[in-house]
DRENBAGU-254963 format. One record per residue: residue in one letter; x, y, z of N, C-alpha, C in turn. Coordinates in pm, 1 decimal, m for minus. Layout:
<recs>
+-----+----------+----------+----------+----------+----------+----------+----------+----------+----------+
: res :      npx :      npy :      npz :     capx :     capy :     capz :      cpx :      cpy :      cpz :
+-----+----------+----------+----------+----------+----------+----------+----------+----------+----------+
:   A :        X :        Y :        Z :        X :        Y :        Z :        X :        Y :        Z :
...
+-----+----------+----------+----------+----------+----------+----------+----------+----------+----------+
</recs>
This chain:
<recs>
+-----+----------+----------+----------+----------+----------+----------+----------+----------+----------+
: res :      npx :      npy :      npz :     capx :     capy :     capz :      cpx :      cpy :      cpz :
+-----+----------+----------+----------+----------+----------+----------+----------+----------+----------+
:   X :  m4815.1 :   3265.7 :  m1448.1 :  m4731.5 :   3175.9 :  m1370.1 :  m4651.4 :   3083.7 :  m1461.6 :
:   X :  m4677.9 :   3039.6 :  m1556.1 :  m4655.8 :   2912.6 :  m1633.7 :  m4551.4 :   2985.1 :  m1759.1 :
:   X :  m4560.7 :   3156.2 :  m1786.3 :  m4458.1 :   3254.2 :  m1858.6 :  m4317.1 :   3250.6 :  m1726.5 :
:   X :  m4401.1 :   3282.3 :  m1654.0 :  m4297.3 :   3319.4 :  m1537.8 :  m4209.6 :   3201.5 :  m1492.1 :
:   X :  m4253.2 :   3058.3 :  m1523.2 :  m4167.4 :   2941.1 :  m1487.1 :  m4099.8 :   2927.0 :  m1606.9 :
:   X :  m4133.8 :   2939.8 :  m1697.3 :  m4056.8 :   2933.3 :  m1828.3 :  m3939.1 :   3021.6 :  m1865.0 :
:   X :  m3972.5 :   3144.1 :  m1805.4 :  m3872.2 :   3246.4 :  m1834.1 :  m3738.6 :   3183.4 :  m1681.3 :
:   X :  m3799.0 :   3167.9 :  m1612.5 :  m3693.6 :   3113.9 :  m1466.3 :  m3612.5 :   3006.3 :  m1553.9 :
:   X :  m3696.7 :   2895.0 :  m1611.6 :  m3625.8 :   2779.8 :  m1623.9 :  m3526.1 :   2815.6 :  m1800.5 :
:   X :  m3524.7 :   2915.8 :  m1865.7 :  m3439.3 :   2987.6 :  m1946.6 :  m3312.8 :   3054.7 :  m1916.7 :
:   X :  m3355.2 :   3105.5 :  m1782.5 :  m3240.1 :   3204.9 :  m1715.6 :  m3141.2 :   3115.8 :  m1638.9 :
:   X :  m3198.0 :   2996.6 :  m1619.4 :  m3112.9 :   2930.0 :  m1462.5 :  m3056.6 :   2838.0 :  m1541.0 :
:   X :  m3130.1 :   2753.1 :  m1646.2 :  m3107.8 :   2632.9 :  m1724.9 :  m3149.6 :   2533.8 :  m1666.0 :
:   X :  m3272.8 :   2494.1 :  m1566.8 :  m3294.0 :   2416.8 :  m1445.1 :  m3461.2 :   2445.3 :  m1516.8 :
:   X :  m3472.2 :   2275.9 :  m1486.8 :  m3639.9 :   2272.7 :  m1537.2 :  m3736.2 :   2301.5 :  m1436.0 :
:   X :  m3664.5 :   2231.6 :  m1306.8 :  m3724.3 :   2296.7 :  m1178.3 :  m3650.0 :   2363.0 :  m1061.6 :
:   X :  m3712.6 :   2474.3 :  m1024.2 :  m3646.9 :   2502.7 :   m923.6 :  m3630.6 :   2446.0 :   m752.5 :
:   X :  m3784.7 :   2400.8 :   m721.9 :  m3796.6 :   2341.3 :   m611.5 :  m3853.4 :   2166.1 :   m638.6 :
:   X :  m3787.8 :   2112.6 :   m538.2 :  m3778.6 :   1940.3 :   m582.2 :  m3913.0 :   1975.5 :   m573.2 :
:   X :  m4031.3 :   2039.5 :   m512.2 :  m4153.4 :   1971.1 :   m476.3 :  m4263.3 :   2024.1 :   m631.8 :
:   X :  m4241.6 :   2074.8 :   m766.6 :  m4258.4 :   2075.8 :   m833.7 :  m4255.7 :   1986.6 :   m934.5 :
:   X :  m4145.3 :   1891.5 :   m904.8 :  m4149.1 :   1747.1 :   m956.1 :  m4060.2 :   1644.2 :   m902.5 :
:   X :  m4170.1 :   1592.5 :   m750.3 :  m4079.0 :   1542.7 :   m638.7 :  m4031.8 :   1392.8 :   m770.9 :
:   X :  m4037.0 :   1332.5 :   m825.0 :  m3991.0 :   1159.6 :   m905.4 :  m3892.2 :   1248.8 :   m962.3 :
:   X :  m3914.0 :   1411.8 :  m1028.5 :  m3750.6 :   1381.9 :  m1137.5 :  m3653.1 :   1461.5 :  m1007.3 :
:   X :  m3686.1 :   1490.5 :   m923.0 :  m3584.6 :   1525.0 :   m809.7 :  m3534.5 :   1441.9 :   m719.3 :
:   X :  m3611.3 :   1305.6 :   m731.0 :  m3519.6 :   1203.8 :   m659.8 :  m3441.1 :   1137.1 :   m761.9 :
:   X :  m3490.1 :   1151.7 :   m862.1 :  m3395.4 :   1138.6 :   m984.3 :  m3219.9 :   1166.6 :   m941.1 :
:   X :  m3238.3 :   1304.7 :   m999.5 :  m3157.5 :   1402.7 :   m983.2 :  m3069.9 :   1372.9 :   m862.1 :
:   X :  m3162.7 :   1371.0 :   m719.0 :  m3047.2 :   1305.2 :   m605.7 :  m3002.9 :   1219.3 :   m635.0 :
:   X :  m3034.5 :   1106.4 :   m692.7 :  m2969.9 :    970.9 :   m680.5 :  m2865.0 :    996.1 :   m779.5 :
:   X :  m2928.4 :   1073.7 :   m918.7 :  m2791.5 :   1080.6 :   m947.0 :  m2635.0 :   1132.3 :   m947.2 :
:   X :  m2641.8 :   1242.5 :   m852.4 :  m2591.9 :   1316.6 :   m790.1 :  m2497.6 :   1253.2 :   m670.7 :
:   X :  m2598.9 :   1171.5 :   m615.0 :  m2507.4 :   1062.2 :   m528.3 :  m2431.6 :   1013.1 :   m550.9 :
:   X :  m2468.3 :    902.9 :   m696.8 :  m2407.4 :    811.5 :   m814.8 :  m2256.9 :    891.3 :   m800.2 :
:   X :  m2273.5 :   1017.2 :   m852.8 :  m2146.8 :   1086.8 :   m910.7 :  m2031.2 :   1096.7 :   m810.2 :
:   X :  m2099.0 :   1130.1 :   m708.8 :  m2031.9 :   1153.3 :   m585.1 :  m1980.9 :   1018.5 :   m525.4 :
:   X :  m2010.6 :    932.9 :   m513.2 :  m1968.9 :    765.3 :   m514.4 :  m1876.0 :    762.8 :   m616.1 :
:   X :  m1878.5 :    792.0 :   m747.0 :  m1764.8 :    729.5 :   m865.7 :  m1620.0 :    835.2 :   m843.5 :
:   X :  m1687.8 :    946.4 :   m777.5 :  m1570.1 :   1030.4 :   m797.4 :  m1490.7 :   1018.3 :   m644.5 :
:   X :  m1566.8 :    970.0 :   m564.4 :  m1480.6 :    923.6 :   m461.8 :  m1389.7 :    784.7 :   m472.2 :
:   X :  m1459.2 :    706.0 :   m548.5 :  m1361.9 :    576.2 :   m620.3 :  m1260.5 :    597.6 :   m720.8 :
:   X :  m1304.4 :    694.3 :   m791.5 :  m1146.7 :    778.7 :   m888.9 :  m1045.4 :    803.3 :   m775.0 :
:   X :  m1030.7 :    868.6 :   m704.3 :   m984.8 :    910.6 :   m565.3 :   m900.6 :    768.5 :   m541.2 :
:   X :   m981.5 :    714.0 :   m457.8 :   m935.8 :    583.4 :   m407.7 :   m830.4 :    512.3 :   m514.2 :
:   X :   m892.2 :    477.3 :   m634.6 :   m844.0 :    419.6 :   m756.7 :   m686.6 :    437.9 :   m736.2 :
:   X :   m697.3 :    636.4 :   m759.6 :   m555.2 :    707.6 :   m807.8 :   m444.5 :    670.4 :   m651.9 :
:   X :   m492.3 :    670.3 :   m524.9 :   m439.7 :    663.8 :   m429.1 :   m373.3 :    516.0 :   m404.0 :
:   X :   m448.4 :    401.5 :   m432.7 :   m416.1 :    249.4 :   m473.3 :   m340.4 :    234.5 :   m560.5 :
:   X :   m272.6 :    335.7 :   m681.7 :   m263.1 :    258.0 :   m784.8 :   m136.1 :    309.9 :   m747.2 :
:   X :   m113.1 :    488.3 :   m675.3 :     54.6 :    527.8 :   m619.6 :     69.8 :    411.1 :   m509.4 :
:   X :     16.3 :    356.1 :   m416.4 :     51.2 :    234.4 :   m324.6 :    144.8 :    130.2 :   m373.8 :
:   X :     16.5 :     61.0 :   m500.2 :     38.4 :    m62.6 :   m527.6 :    210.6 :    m40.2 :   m617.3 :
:   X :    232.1 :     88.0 :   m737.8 :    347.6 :    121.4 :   m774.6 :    440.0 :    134.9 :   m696.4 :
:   X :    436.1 :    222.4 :   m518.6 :    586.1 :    217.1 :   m449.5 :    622.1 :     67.4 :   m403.9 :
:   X :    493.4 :    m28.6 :   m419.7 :    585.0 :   m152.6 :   m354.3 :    603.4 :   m176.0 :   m462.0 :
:   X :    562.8 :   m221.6 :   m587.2 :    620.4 :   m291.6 :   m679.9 :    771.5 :   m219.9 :   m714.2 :
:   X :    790.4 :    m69.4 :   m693.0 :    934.3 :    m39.3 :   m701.2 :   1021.1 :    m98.2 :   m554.5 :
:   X :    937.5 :    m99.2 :   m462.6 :   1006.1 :   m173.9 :   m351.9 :   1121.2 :   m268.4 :   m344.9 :
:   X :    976.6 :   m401.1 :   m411.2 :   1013.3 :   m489.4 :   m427.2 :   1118.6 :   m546.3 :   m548.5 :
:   X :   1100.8 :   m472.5 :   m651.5 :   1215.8 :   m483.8 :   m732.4 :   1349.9 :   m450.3 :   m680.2 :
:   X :   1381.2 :   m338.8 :   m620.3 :   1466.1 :   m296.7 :   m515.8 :   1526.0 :   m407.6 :   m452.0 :
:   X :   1426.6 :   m480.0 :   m378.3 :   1487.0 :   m582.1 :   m259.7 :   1531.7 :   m716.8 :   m367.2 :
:   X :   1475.5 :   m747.1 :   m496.4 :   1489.1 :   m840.9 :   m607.1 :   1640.1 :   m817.7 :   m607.5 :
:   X :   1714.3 :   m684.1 :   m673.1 :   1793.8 :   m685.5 :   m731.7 :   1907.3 :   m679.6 :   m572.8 :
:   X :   1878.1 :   m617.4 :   m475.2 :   1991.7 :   m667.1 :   m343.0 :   1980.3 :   m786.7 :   m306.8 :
:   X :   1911.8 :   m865.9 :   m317.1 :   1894.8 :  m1004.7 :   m301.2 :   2005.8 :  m1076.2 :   m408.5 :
:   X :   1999.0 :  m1060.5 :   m516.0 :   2085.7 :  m1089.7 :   m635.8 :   2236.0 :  m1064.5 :   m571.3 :
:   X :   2240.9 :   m933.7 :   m534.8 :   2399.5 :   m889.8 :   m476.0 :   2436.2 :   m974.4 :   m406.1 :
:   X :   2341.8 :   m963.7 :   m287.1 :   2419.8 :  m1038.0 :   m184.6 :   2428.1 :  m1192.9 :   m171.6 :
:   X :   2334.1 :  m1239.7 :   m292.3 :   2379.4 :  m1389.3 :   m337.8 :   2547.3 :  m1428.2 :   m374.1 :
:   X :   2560.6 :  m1304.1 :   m498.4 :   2673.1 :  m1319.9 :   m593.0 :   2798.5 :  m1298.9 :   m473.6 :
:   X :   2772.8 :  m1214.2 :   m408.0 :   2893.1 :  m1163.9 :   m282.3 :   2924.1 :  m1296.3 :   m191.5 :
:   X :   2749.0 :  m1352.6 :   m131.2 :   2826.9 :  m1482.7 :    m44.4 :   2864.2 :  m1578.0 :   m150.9 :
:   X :   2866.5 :  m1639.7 :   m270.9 :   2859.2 :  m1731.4 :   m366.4 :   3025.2 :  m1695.2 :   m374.6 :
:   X :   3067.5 :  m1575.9 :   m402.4 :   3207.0 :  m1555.2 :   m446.6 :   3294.8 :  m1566.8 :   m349.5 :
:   X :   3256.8 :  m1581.4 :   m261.3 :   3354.0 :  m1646.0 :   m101.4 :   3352.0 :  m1748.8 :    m59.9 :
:   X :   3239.2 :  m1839.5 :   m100.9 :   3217.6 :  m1941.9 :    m43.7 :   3294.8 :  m2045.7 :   m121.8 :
:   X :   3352.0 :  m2133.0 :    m59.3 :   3417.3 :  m2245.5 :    m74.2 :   3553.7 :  m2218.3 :   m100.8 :
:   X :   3551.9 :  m2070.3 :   m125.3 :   3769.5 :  m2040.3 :   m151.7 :   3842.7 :  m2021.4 :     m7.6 :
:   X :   3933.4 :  m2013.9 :     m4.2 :   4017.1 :  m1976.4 :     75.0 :   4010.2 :  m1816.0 :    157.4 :
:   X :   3906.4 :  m1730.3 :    115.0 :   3905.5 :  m1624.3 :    115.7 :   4004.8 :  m1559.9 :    258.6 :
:   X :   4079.0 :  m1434.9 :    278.9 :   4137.7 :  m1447.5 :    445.2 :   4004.4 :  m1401.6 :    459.0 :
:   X :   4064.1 :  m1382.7 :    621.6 :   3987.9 :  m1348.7 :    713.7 :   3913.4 :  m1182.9 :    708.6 :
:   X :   4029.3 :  m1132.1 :    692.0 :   3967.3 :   m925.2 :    599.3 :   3889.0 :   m999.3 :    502.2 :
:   X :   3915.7 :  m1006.9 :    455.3 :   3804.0 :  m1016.8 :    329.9 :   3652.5 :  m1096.3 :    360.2 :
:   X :   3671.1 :  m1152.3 :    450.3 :   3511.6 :  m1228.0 :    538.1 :   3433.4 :  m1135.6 :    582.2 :
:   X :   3532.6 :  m1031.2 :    660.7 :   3472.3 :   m968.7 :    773.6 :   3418.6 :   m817.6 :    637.7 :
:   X :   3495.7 :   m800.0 :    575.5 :   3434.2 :   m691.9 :    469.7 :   3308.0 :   m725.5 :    422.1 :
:   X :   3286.1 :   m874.0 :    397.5 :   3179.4 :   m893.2 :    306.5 :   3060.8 :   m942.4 :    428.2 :
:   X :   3148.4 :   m951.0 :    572.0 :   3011.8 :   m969.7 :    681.9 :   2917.0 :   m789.0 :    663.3 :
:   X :   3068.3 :   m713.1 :    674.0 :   2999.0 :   m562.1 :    667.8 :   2912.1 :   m531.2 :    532.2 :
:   X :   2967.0 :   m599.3 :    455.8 :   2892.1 :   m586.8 :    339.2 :   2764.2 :   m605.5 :    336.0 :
:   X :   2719.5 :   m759.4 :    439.4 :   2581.8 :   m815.4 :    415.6 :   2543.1 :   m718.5 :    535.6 :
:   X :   2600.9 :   m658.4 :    669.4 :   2478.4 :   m589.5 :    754.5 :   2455.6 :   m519.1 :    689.9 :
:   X :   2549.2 :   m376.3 :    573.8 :   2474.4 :   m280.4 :    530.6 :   2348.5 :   m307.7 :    461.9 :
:   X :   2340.9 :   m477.4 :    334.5 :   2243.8 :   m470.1 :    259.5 :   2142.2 :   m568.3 :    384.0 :
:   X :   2156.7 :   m589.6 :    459.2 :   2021.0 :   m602.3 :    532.8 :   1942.2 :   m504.2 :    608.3 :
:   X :   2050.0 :   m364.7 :    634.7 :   2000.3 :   m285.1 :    701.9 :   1886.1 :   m196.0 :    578.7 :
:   X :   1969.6 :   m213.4 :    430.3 :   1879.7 :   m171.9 :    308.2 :   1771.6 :   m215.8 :    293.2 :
:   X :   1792.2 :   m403.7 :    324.9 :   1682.0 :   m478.4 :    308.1 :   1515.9 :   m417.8 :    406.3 :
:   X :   1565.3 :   m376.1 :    519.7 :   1508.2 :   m344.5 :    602.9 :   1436.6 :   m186.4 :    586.1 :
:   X :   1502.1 :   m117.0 :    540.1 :   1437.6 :     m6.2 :    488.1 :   1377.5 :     m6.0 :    413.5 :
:   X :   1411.0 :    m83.1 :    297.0 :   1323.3 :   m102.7 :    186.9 :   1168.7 :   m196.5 :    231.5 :
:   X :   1185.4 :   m254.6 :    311.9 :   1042.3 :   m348.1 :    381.2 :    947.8 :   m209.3 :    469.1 :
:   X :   1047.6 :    m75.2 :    507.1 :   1022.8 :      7.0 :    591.3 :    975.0 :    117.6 :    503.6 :
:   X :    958.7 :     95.9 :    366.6 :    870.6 :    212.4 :    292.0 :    797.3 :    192.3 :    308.8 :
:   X :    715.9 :    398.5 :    288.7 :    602.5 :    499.8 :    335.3 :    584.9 :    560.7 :    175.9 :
:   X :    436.2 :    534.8 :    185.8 :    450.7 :    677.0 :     64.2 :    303.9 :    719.4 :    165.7 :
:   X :    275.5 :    838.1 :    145.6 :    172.6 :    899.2 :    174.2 :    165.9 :    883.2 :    343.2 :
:   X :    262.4 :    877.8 :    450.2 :    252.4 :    809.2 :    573.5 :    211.9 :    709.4 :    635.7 :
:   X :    171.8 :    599.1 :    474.4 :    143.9 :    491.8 :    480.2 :    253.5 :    364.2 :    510.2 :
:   X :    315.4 :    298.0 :    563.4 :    413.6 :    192.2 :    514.6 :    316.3 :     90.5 :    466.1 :
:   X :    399.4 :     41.5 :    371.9 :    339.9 :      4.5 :    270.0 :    346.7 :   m175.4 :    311.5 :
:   X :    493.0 :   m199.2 :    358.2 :    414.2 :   m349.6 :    440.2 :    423.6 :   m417.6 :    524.1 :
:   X :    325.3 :   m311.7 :    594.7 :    292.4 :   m346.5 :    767.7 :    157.9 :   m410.2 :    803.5 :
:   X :     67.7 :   m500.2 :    658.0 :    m64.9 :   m546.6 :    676.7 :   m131.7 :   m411.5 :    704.6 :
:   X :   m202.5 :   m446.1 :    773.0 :   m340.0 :   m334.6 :    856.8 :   m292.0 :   m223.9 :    940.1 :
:   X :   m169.1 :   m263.0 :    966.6 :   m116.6 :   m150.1 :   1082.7 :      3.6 :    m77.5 :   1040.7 :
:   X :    m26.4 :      2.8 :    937.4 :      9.8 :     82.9 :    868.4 :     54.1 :    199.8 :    893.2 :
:   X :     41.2 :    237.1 :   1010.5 :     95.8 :    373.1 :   1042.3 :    184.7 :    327.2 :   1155.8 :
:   X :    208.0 :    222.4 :   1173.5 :    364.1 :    190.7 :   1215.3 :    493.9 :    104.7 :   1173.0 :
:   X :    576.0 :    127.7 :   1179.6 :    735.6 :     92.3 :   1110.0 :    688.4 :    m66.5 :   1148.2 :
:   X :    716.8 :   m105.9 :   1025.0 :    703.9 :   m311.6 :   1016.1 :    793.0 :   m360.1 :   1069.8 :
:   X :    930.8 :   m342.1 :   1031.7 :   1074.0 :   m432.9 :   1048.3 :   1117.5 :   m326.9 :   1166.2 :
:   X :   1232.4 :   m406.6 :   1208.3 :   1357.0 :   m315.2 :   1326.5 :   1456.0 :   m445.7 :   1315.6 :
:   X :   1528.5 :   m326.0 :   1275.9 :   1723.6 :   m477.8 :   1278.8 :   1807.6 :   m376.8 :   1371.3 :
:   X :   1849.1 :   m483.4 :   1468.7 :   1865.7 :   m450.6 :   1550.3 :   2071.7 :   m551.7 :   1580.1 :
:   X :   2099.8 :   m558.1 :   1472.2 :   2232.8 :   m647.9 :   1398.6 :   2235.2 :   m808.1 :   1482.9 :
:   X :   2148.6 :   m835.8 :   1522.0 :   2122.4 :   m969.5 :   1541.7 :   1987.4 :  m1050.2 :   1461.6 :
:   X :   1897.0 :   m962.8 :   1416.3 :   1760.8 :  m1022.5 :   1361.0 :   1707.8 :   m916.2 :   1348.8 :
:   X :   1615.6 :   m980.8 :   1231.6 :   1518.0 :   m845.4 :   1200.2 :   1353.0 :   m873.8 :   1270.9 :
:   X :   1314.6 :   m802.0 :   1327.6 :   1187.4 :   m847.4 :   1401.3 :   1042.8 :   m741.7 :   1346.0 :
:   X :    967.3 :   m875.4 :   1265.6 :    870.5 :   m788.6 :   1191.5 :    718.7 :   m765.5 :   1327.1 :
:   X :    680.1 :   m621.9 :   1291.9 :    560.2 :   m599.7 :   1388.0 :    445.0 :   m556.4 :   1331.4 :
:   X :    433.9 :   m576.1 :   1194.9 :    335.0 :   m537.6 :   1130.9 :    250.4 :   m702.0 :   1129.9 :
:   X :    119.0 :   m693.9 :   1060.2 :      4.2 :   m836.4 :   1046.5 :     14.6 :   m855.7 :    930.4 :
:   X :    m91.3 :   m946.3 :    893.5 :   m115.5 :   m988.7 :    779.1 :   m245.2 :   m954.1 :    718.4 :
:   X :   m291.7 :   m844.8 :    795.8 :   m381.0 :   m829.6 :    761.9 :   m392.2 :   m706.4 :    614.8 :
:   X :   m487.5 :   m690.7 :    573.2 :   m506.8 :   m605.5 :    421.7 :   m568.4 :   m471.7 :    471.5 :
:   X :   m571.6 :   m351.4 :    414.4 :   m604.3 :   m247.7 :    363.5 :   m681.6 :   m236.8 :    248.3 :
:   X :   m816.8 :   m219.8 :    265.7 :   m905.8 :   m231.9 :    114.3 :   m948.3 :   m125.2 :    105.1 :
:   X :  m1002.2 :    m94.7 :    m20.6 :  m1073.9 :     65.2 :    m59.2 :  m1160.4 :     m1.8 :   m198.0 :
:   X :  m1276.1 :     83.3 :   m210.6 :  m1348.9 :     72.1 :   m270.6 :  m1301.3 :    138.5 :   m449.1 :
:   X :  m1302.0 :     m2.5 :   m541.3 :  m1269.1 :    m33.6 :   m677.1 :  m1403.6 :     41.6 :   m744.4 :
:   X :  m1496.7 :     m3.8 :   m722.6 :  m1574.8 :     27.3 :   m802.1 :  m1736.7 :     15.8 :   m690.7 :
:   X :  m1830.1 :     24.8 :   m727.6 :  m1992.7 :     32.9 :   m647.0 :  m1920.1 :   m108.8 :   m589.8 :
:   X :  m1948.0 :   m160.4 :   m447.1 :  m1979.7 :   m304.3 :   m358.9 :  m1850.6 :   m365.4 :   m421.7 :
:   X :  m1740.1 :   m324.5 :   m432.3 :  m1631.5 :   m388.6 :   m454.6 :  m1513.3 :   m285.1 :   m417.6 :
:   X :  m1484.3 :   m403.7 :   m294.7 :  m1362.2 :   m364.7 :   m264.1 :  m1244.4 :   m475.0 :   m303.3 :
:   X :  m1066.2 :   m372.7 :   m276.6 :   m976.1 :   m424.4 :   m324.4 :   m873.1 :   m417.6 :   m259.0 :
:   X :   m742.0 :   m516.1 :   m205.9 :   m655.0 :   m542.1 :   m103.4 :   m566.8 :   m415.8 :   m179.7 :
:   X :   m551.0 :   m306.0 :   m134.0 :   m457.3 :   m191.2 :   m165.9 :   m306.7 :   m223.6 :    m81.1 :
:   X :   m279.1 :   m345.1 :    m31.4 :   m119.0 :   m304.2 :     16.0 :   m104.4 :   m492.1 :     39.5 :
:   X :      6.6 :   m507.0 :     91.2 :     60.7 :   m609.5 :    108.6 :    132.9 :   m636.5 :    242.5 :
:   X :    145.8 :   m735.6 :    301.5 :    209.2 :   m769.1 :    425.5 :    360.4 :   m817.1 :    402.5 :
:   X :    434.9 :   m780.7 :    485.9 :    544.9 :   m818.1 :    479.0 :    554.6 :   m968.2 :    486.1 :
:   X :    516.7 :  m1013.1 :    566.6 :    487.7 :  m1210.9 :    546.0 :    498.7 :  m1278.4 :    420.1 :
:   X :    352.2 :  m1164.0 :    374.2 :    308.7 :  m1259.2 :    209.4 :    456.7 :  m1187.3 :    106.6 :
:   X :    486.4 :  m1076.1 :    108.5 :    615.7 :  m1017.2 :     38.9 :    777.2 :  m1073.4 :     44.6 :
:   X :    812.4 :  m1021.5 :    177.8 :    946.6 :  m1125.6 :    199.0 :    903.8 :  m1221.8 :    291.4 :
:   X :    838.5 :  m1262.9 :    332.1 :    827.4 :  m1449.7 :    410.0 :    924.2 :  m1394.9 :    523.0 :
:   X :    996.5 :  m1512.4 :    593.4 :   1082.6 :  m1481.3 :    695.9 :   1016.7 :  m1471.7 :    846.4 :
:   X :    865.8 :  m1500.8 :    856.8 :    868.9 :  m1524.8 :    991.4 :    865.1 :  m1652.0 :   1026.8 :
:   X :    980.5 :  m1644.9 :   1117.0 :    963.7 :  m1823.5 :   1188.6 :    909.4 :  m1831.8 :   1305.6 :
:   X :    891.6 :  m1946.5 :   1299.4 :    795.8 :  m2003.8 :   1402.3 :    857.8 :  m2013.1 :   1548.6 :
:   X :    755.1 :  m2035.4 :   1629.4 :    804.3 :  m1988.1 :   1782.4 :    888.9 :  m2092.6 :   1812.1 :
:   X :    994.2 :  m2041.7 :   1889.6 :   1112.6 :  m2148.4 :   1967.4 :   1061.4 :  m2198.7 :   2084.9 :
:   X :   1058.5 :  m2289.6 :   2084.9 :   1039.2 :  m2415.7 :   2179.8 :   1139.1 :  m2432.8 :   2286.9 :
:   X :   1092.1 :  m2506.5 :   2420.9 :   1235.1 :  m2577.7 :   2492.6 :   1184.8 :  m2587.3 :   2623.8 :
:   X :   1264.6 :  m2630.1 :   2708.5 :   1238.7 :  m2672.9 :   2795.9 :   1176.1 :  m2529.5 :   2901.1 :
:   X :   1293.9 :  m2429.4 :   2864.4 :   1299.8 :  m2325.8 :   2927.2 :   1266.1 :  m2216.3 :   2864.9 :
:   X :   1157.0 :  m2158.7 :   2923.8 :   1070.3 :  m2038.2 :   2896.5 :   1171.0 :  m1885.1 :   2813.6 :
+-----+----------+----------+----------+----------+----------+----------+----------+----------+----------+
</recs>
């Protein structure tokens, strides 16, 4: 018996074949097996967080540098004489880059939008050429960093571009 386990555990490369031959190094073995299966599901997560956290940071650079534009555009009209064509070009000017602005708040990577808080699988912004009306929260998206640590994988449009105001008041409902 003891040739015959020896020759098994030569052929297979396995010291035991059945856990109940050495039930302590087979819970071993599970746990560590688990272990692996836990880290390699956090590699996962890791790689999936880290394409997230990169499309907003290209996002947001995006909305950085149209923000810049459409500074320099109203700045270069303001206070001249500009006519009236030339107002109304640079009104068309600012709906197109808000309608950009708005798409760009309206990136997806993975069918995720990226900042709609918690509610992520629906479109945040809608401009509608009077206001842009955000419908996403503030709430976070976390995934597991490492063992008992989790990490905010996305961002809210609130905490990103700001812009919600506060409720209007008045006499009349």
């Amino acid at each position: 018996l003891a040739l015959f386990r020896l020759q098994n555990q030569l052929s297979t490369g396995r010291r035991i074949q059945l856990p109940s031959e050495d039930a302590p190094a087979a819970l071993r073995a599970i746990n560590v097996q688990r272990l692996l299966d836990r880290k390699g599901q956090i590699k996962t997560n890791l790689a999936a967080s880290n394409q997230y956290l990169n499309g907003a940071w290209d996002r947001i650079g995006s909305v950085s540098d149209m923000l810049i534009e459409l500074r320099g555009n109203v700045v270069g009209v303001a206070g001249n004489t500009a006519p009236d064509s030339e107002r109304q070009e640079l009104a068309q000017s600012i709906n197109g880059l808000l309608q950009e602005l708005v798409n760009a708040g309206n990136a997806k990577i993975g069918g995720r939008h990226l900042f709609a808080g918690s509610r992520s699988q629906s479109q945040p912004y809608d401009f509608n050429r009077s206001f842009v009306e955000y419908s996403g929260n503030d709430g976070w998206l976390r995934s597991y960093v490492d063992l008992e640590r989790l990490f905010e994988t996305n961002m809210s449009g609130t905490d990103v571009f700001g812009g919600v105001s506060a409720a209007v008041e008045g006499s009349v409902d």
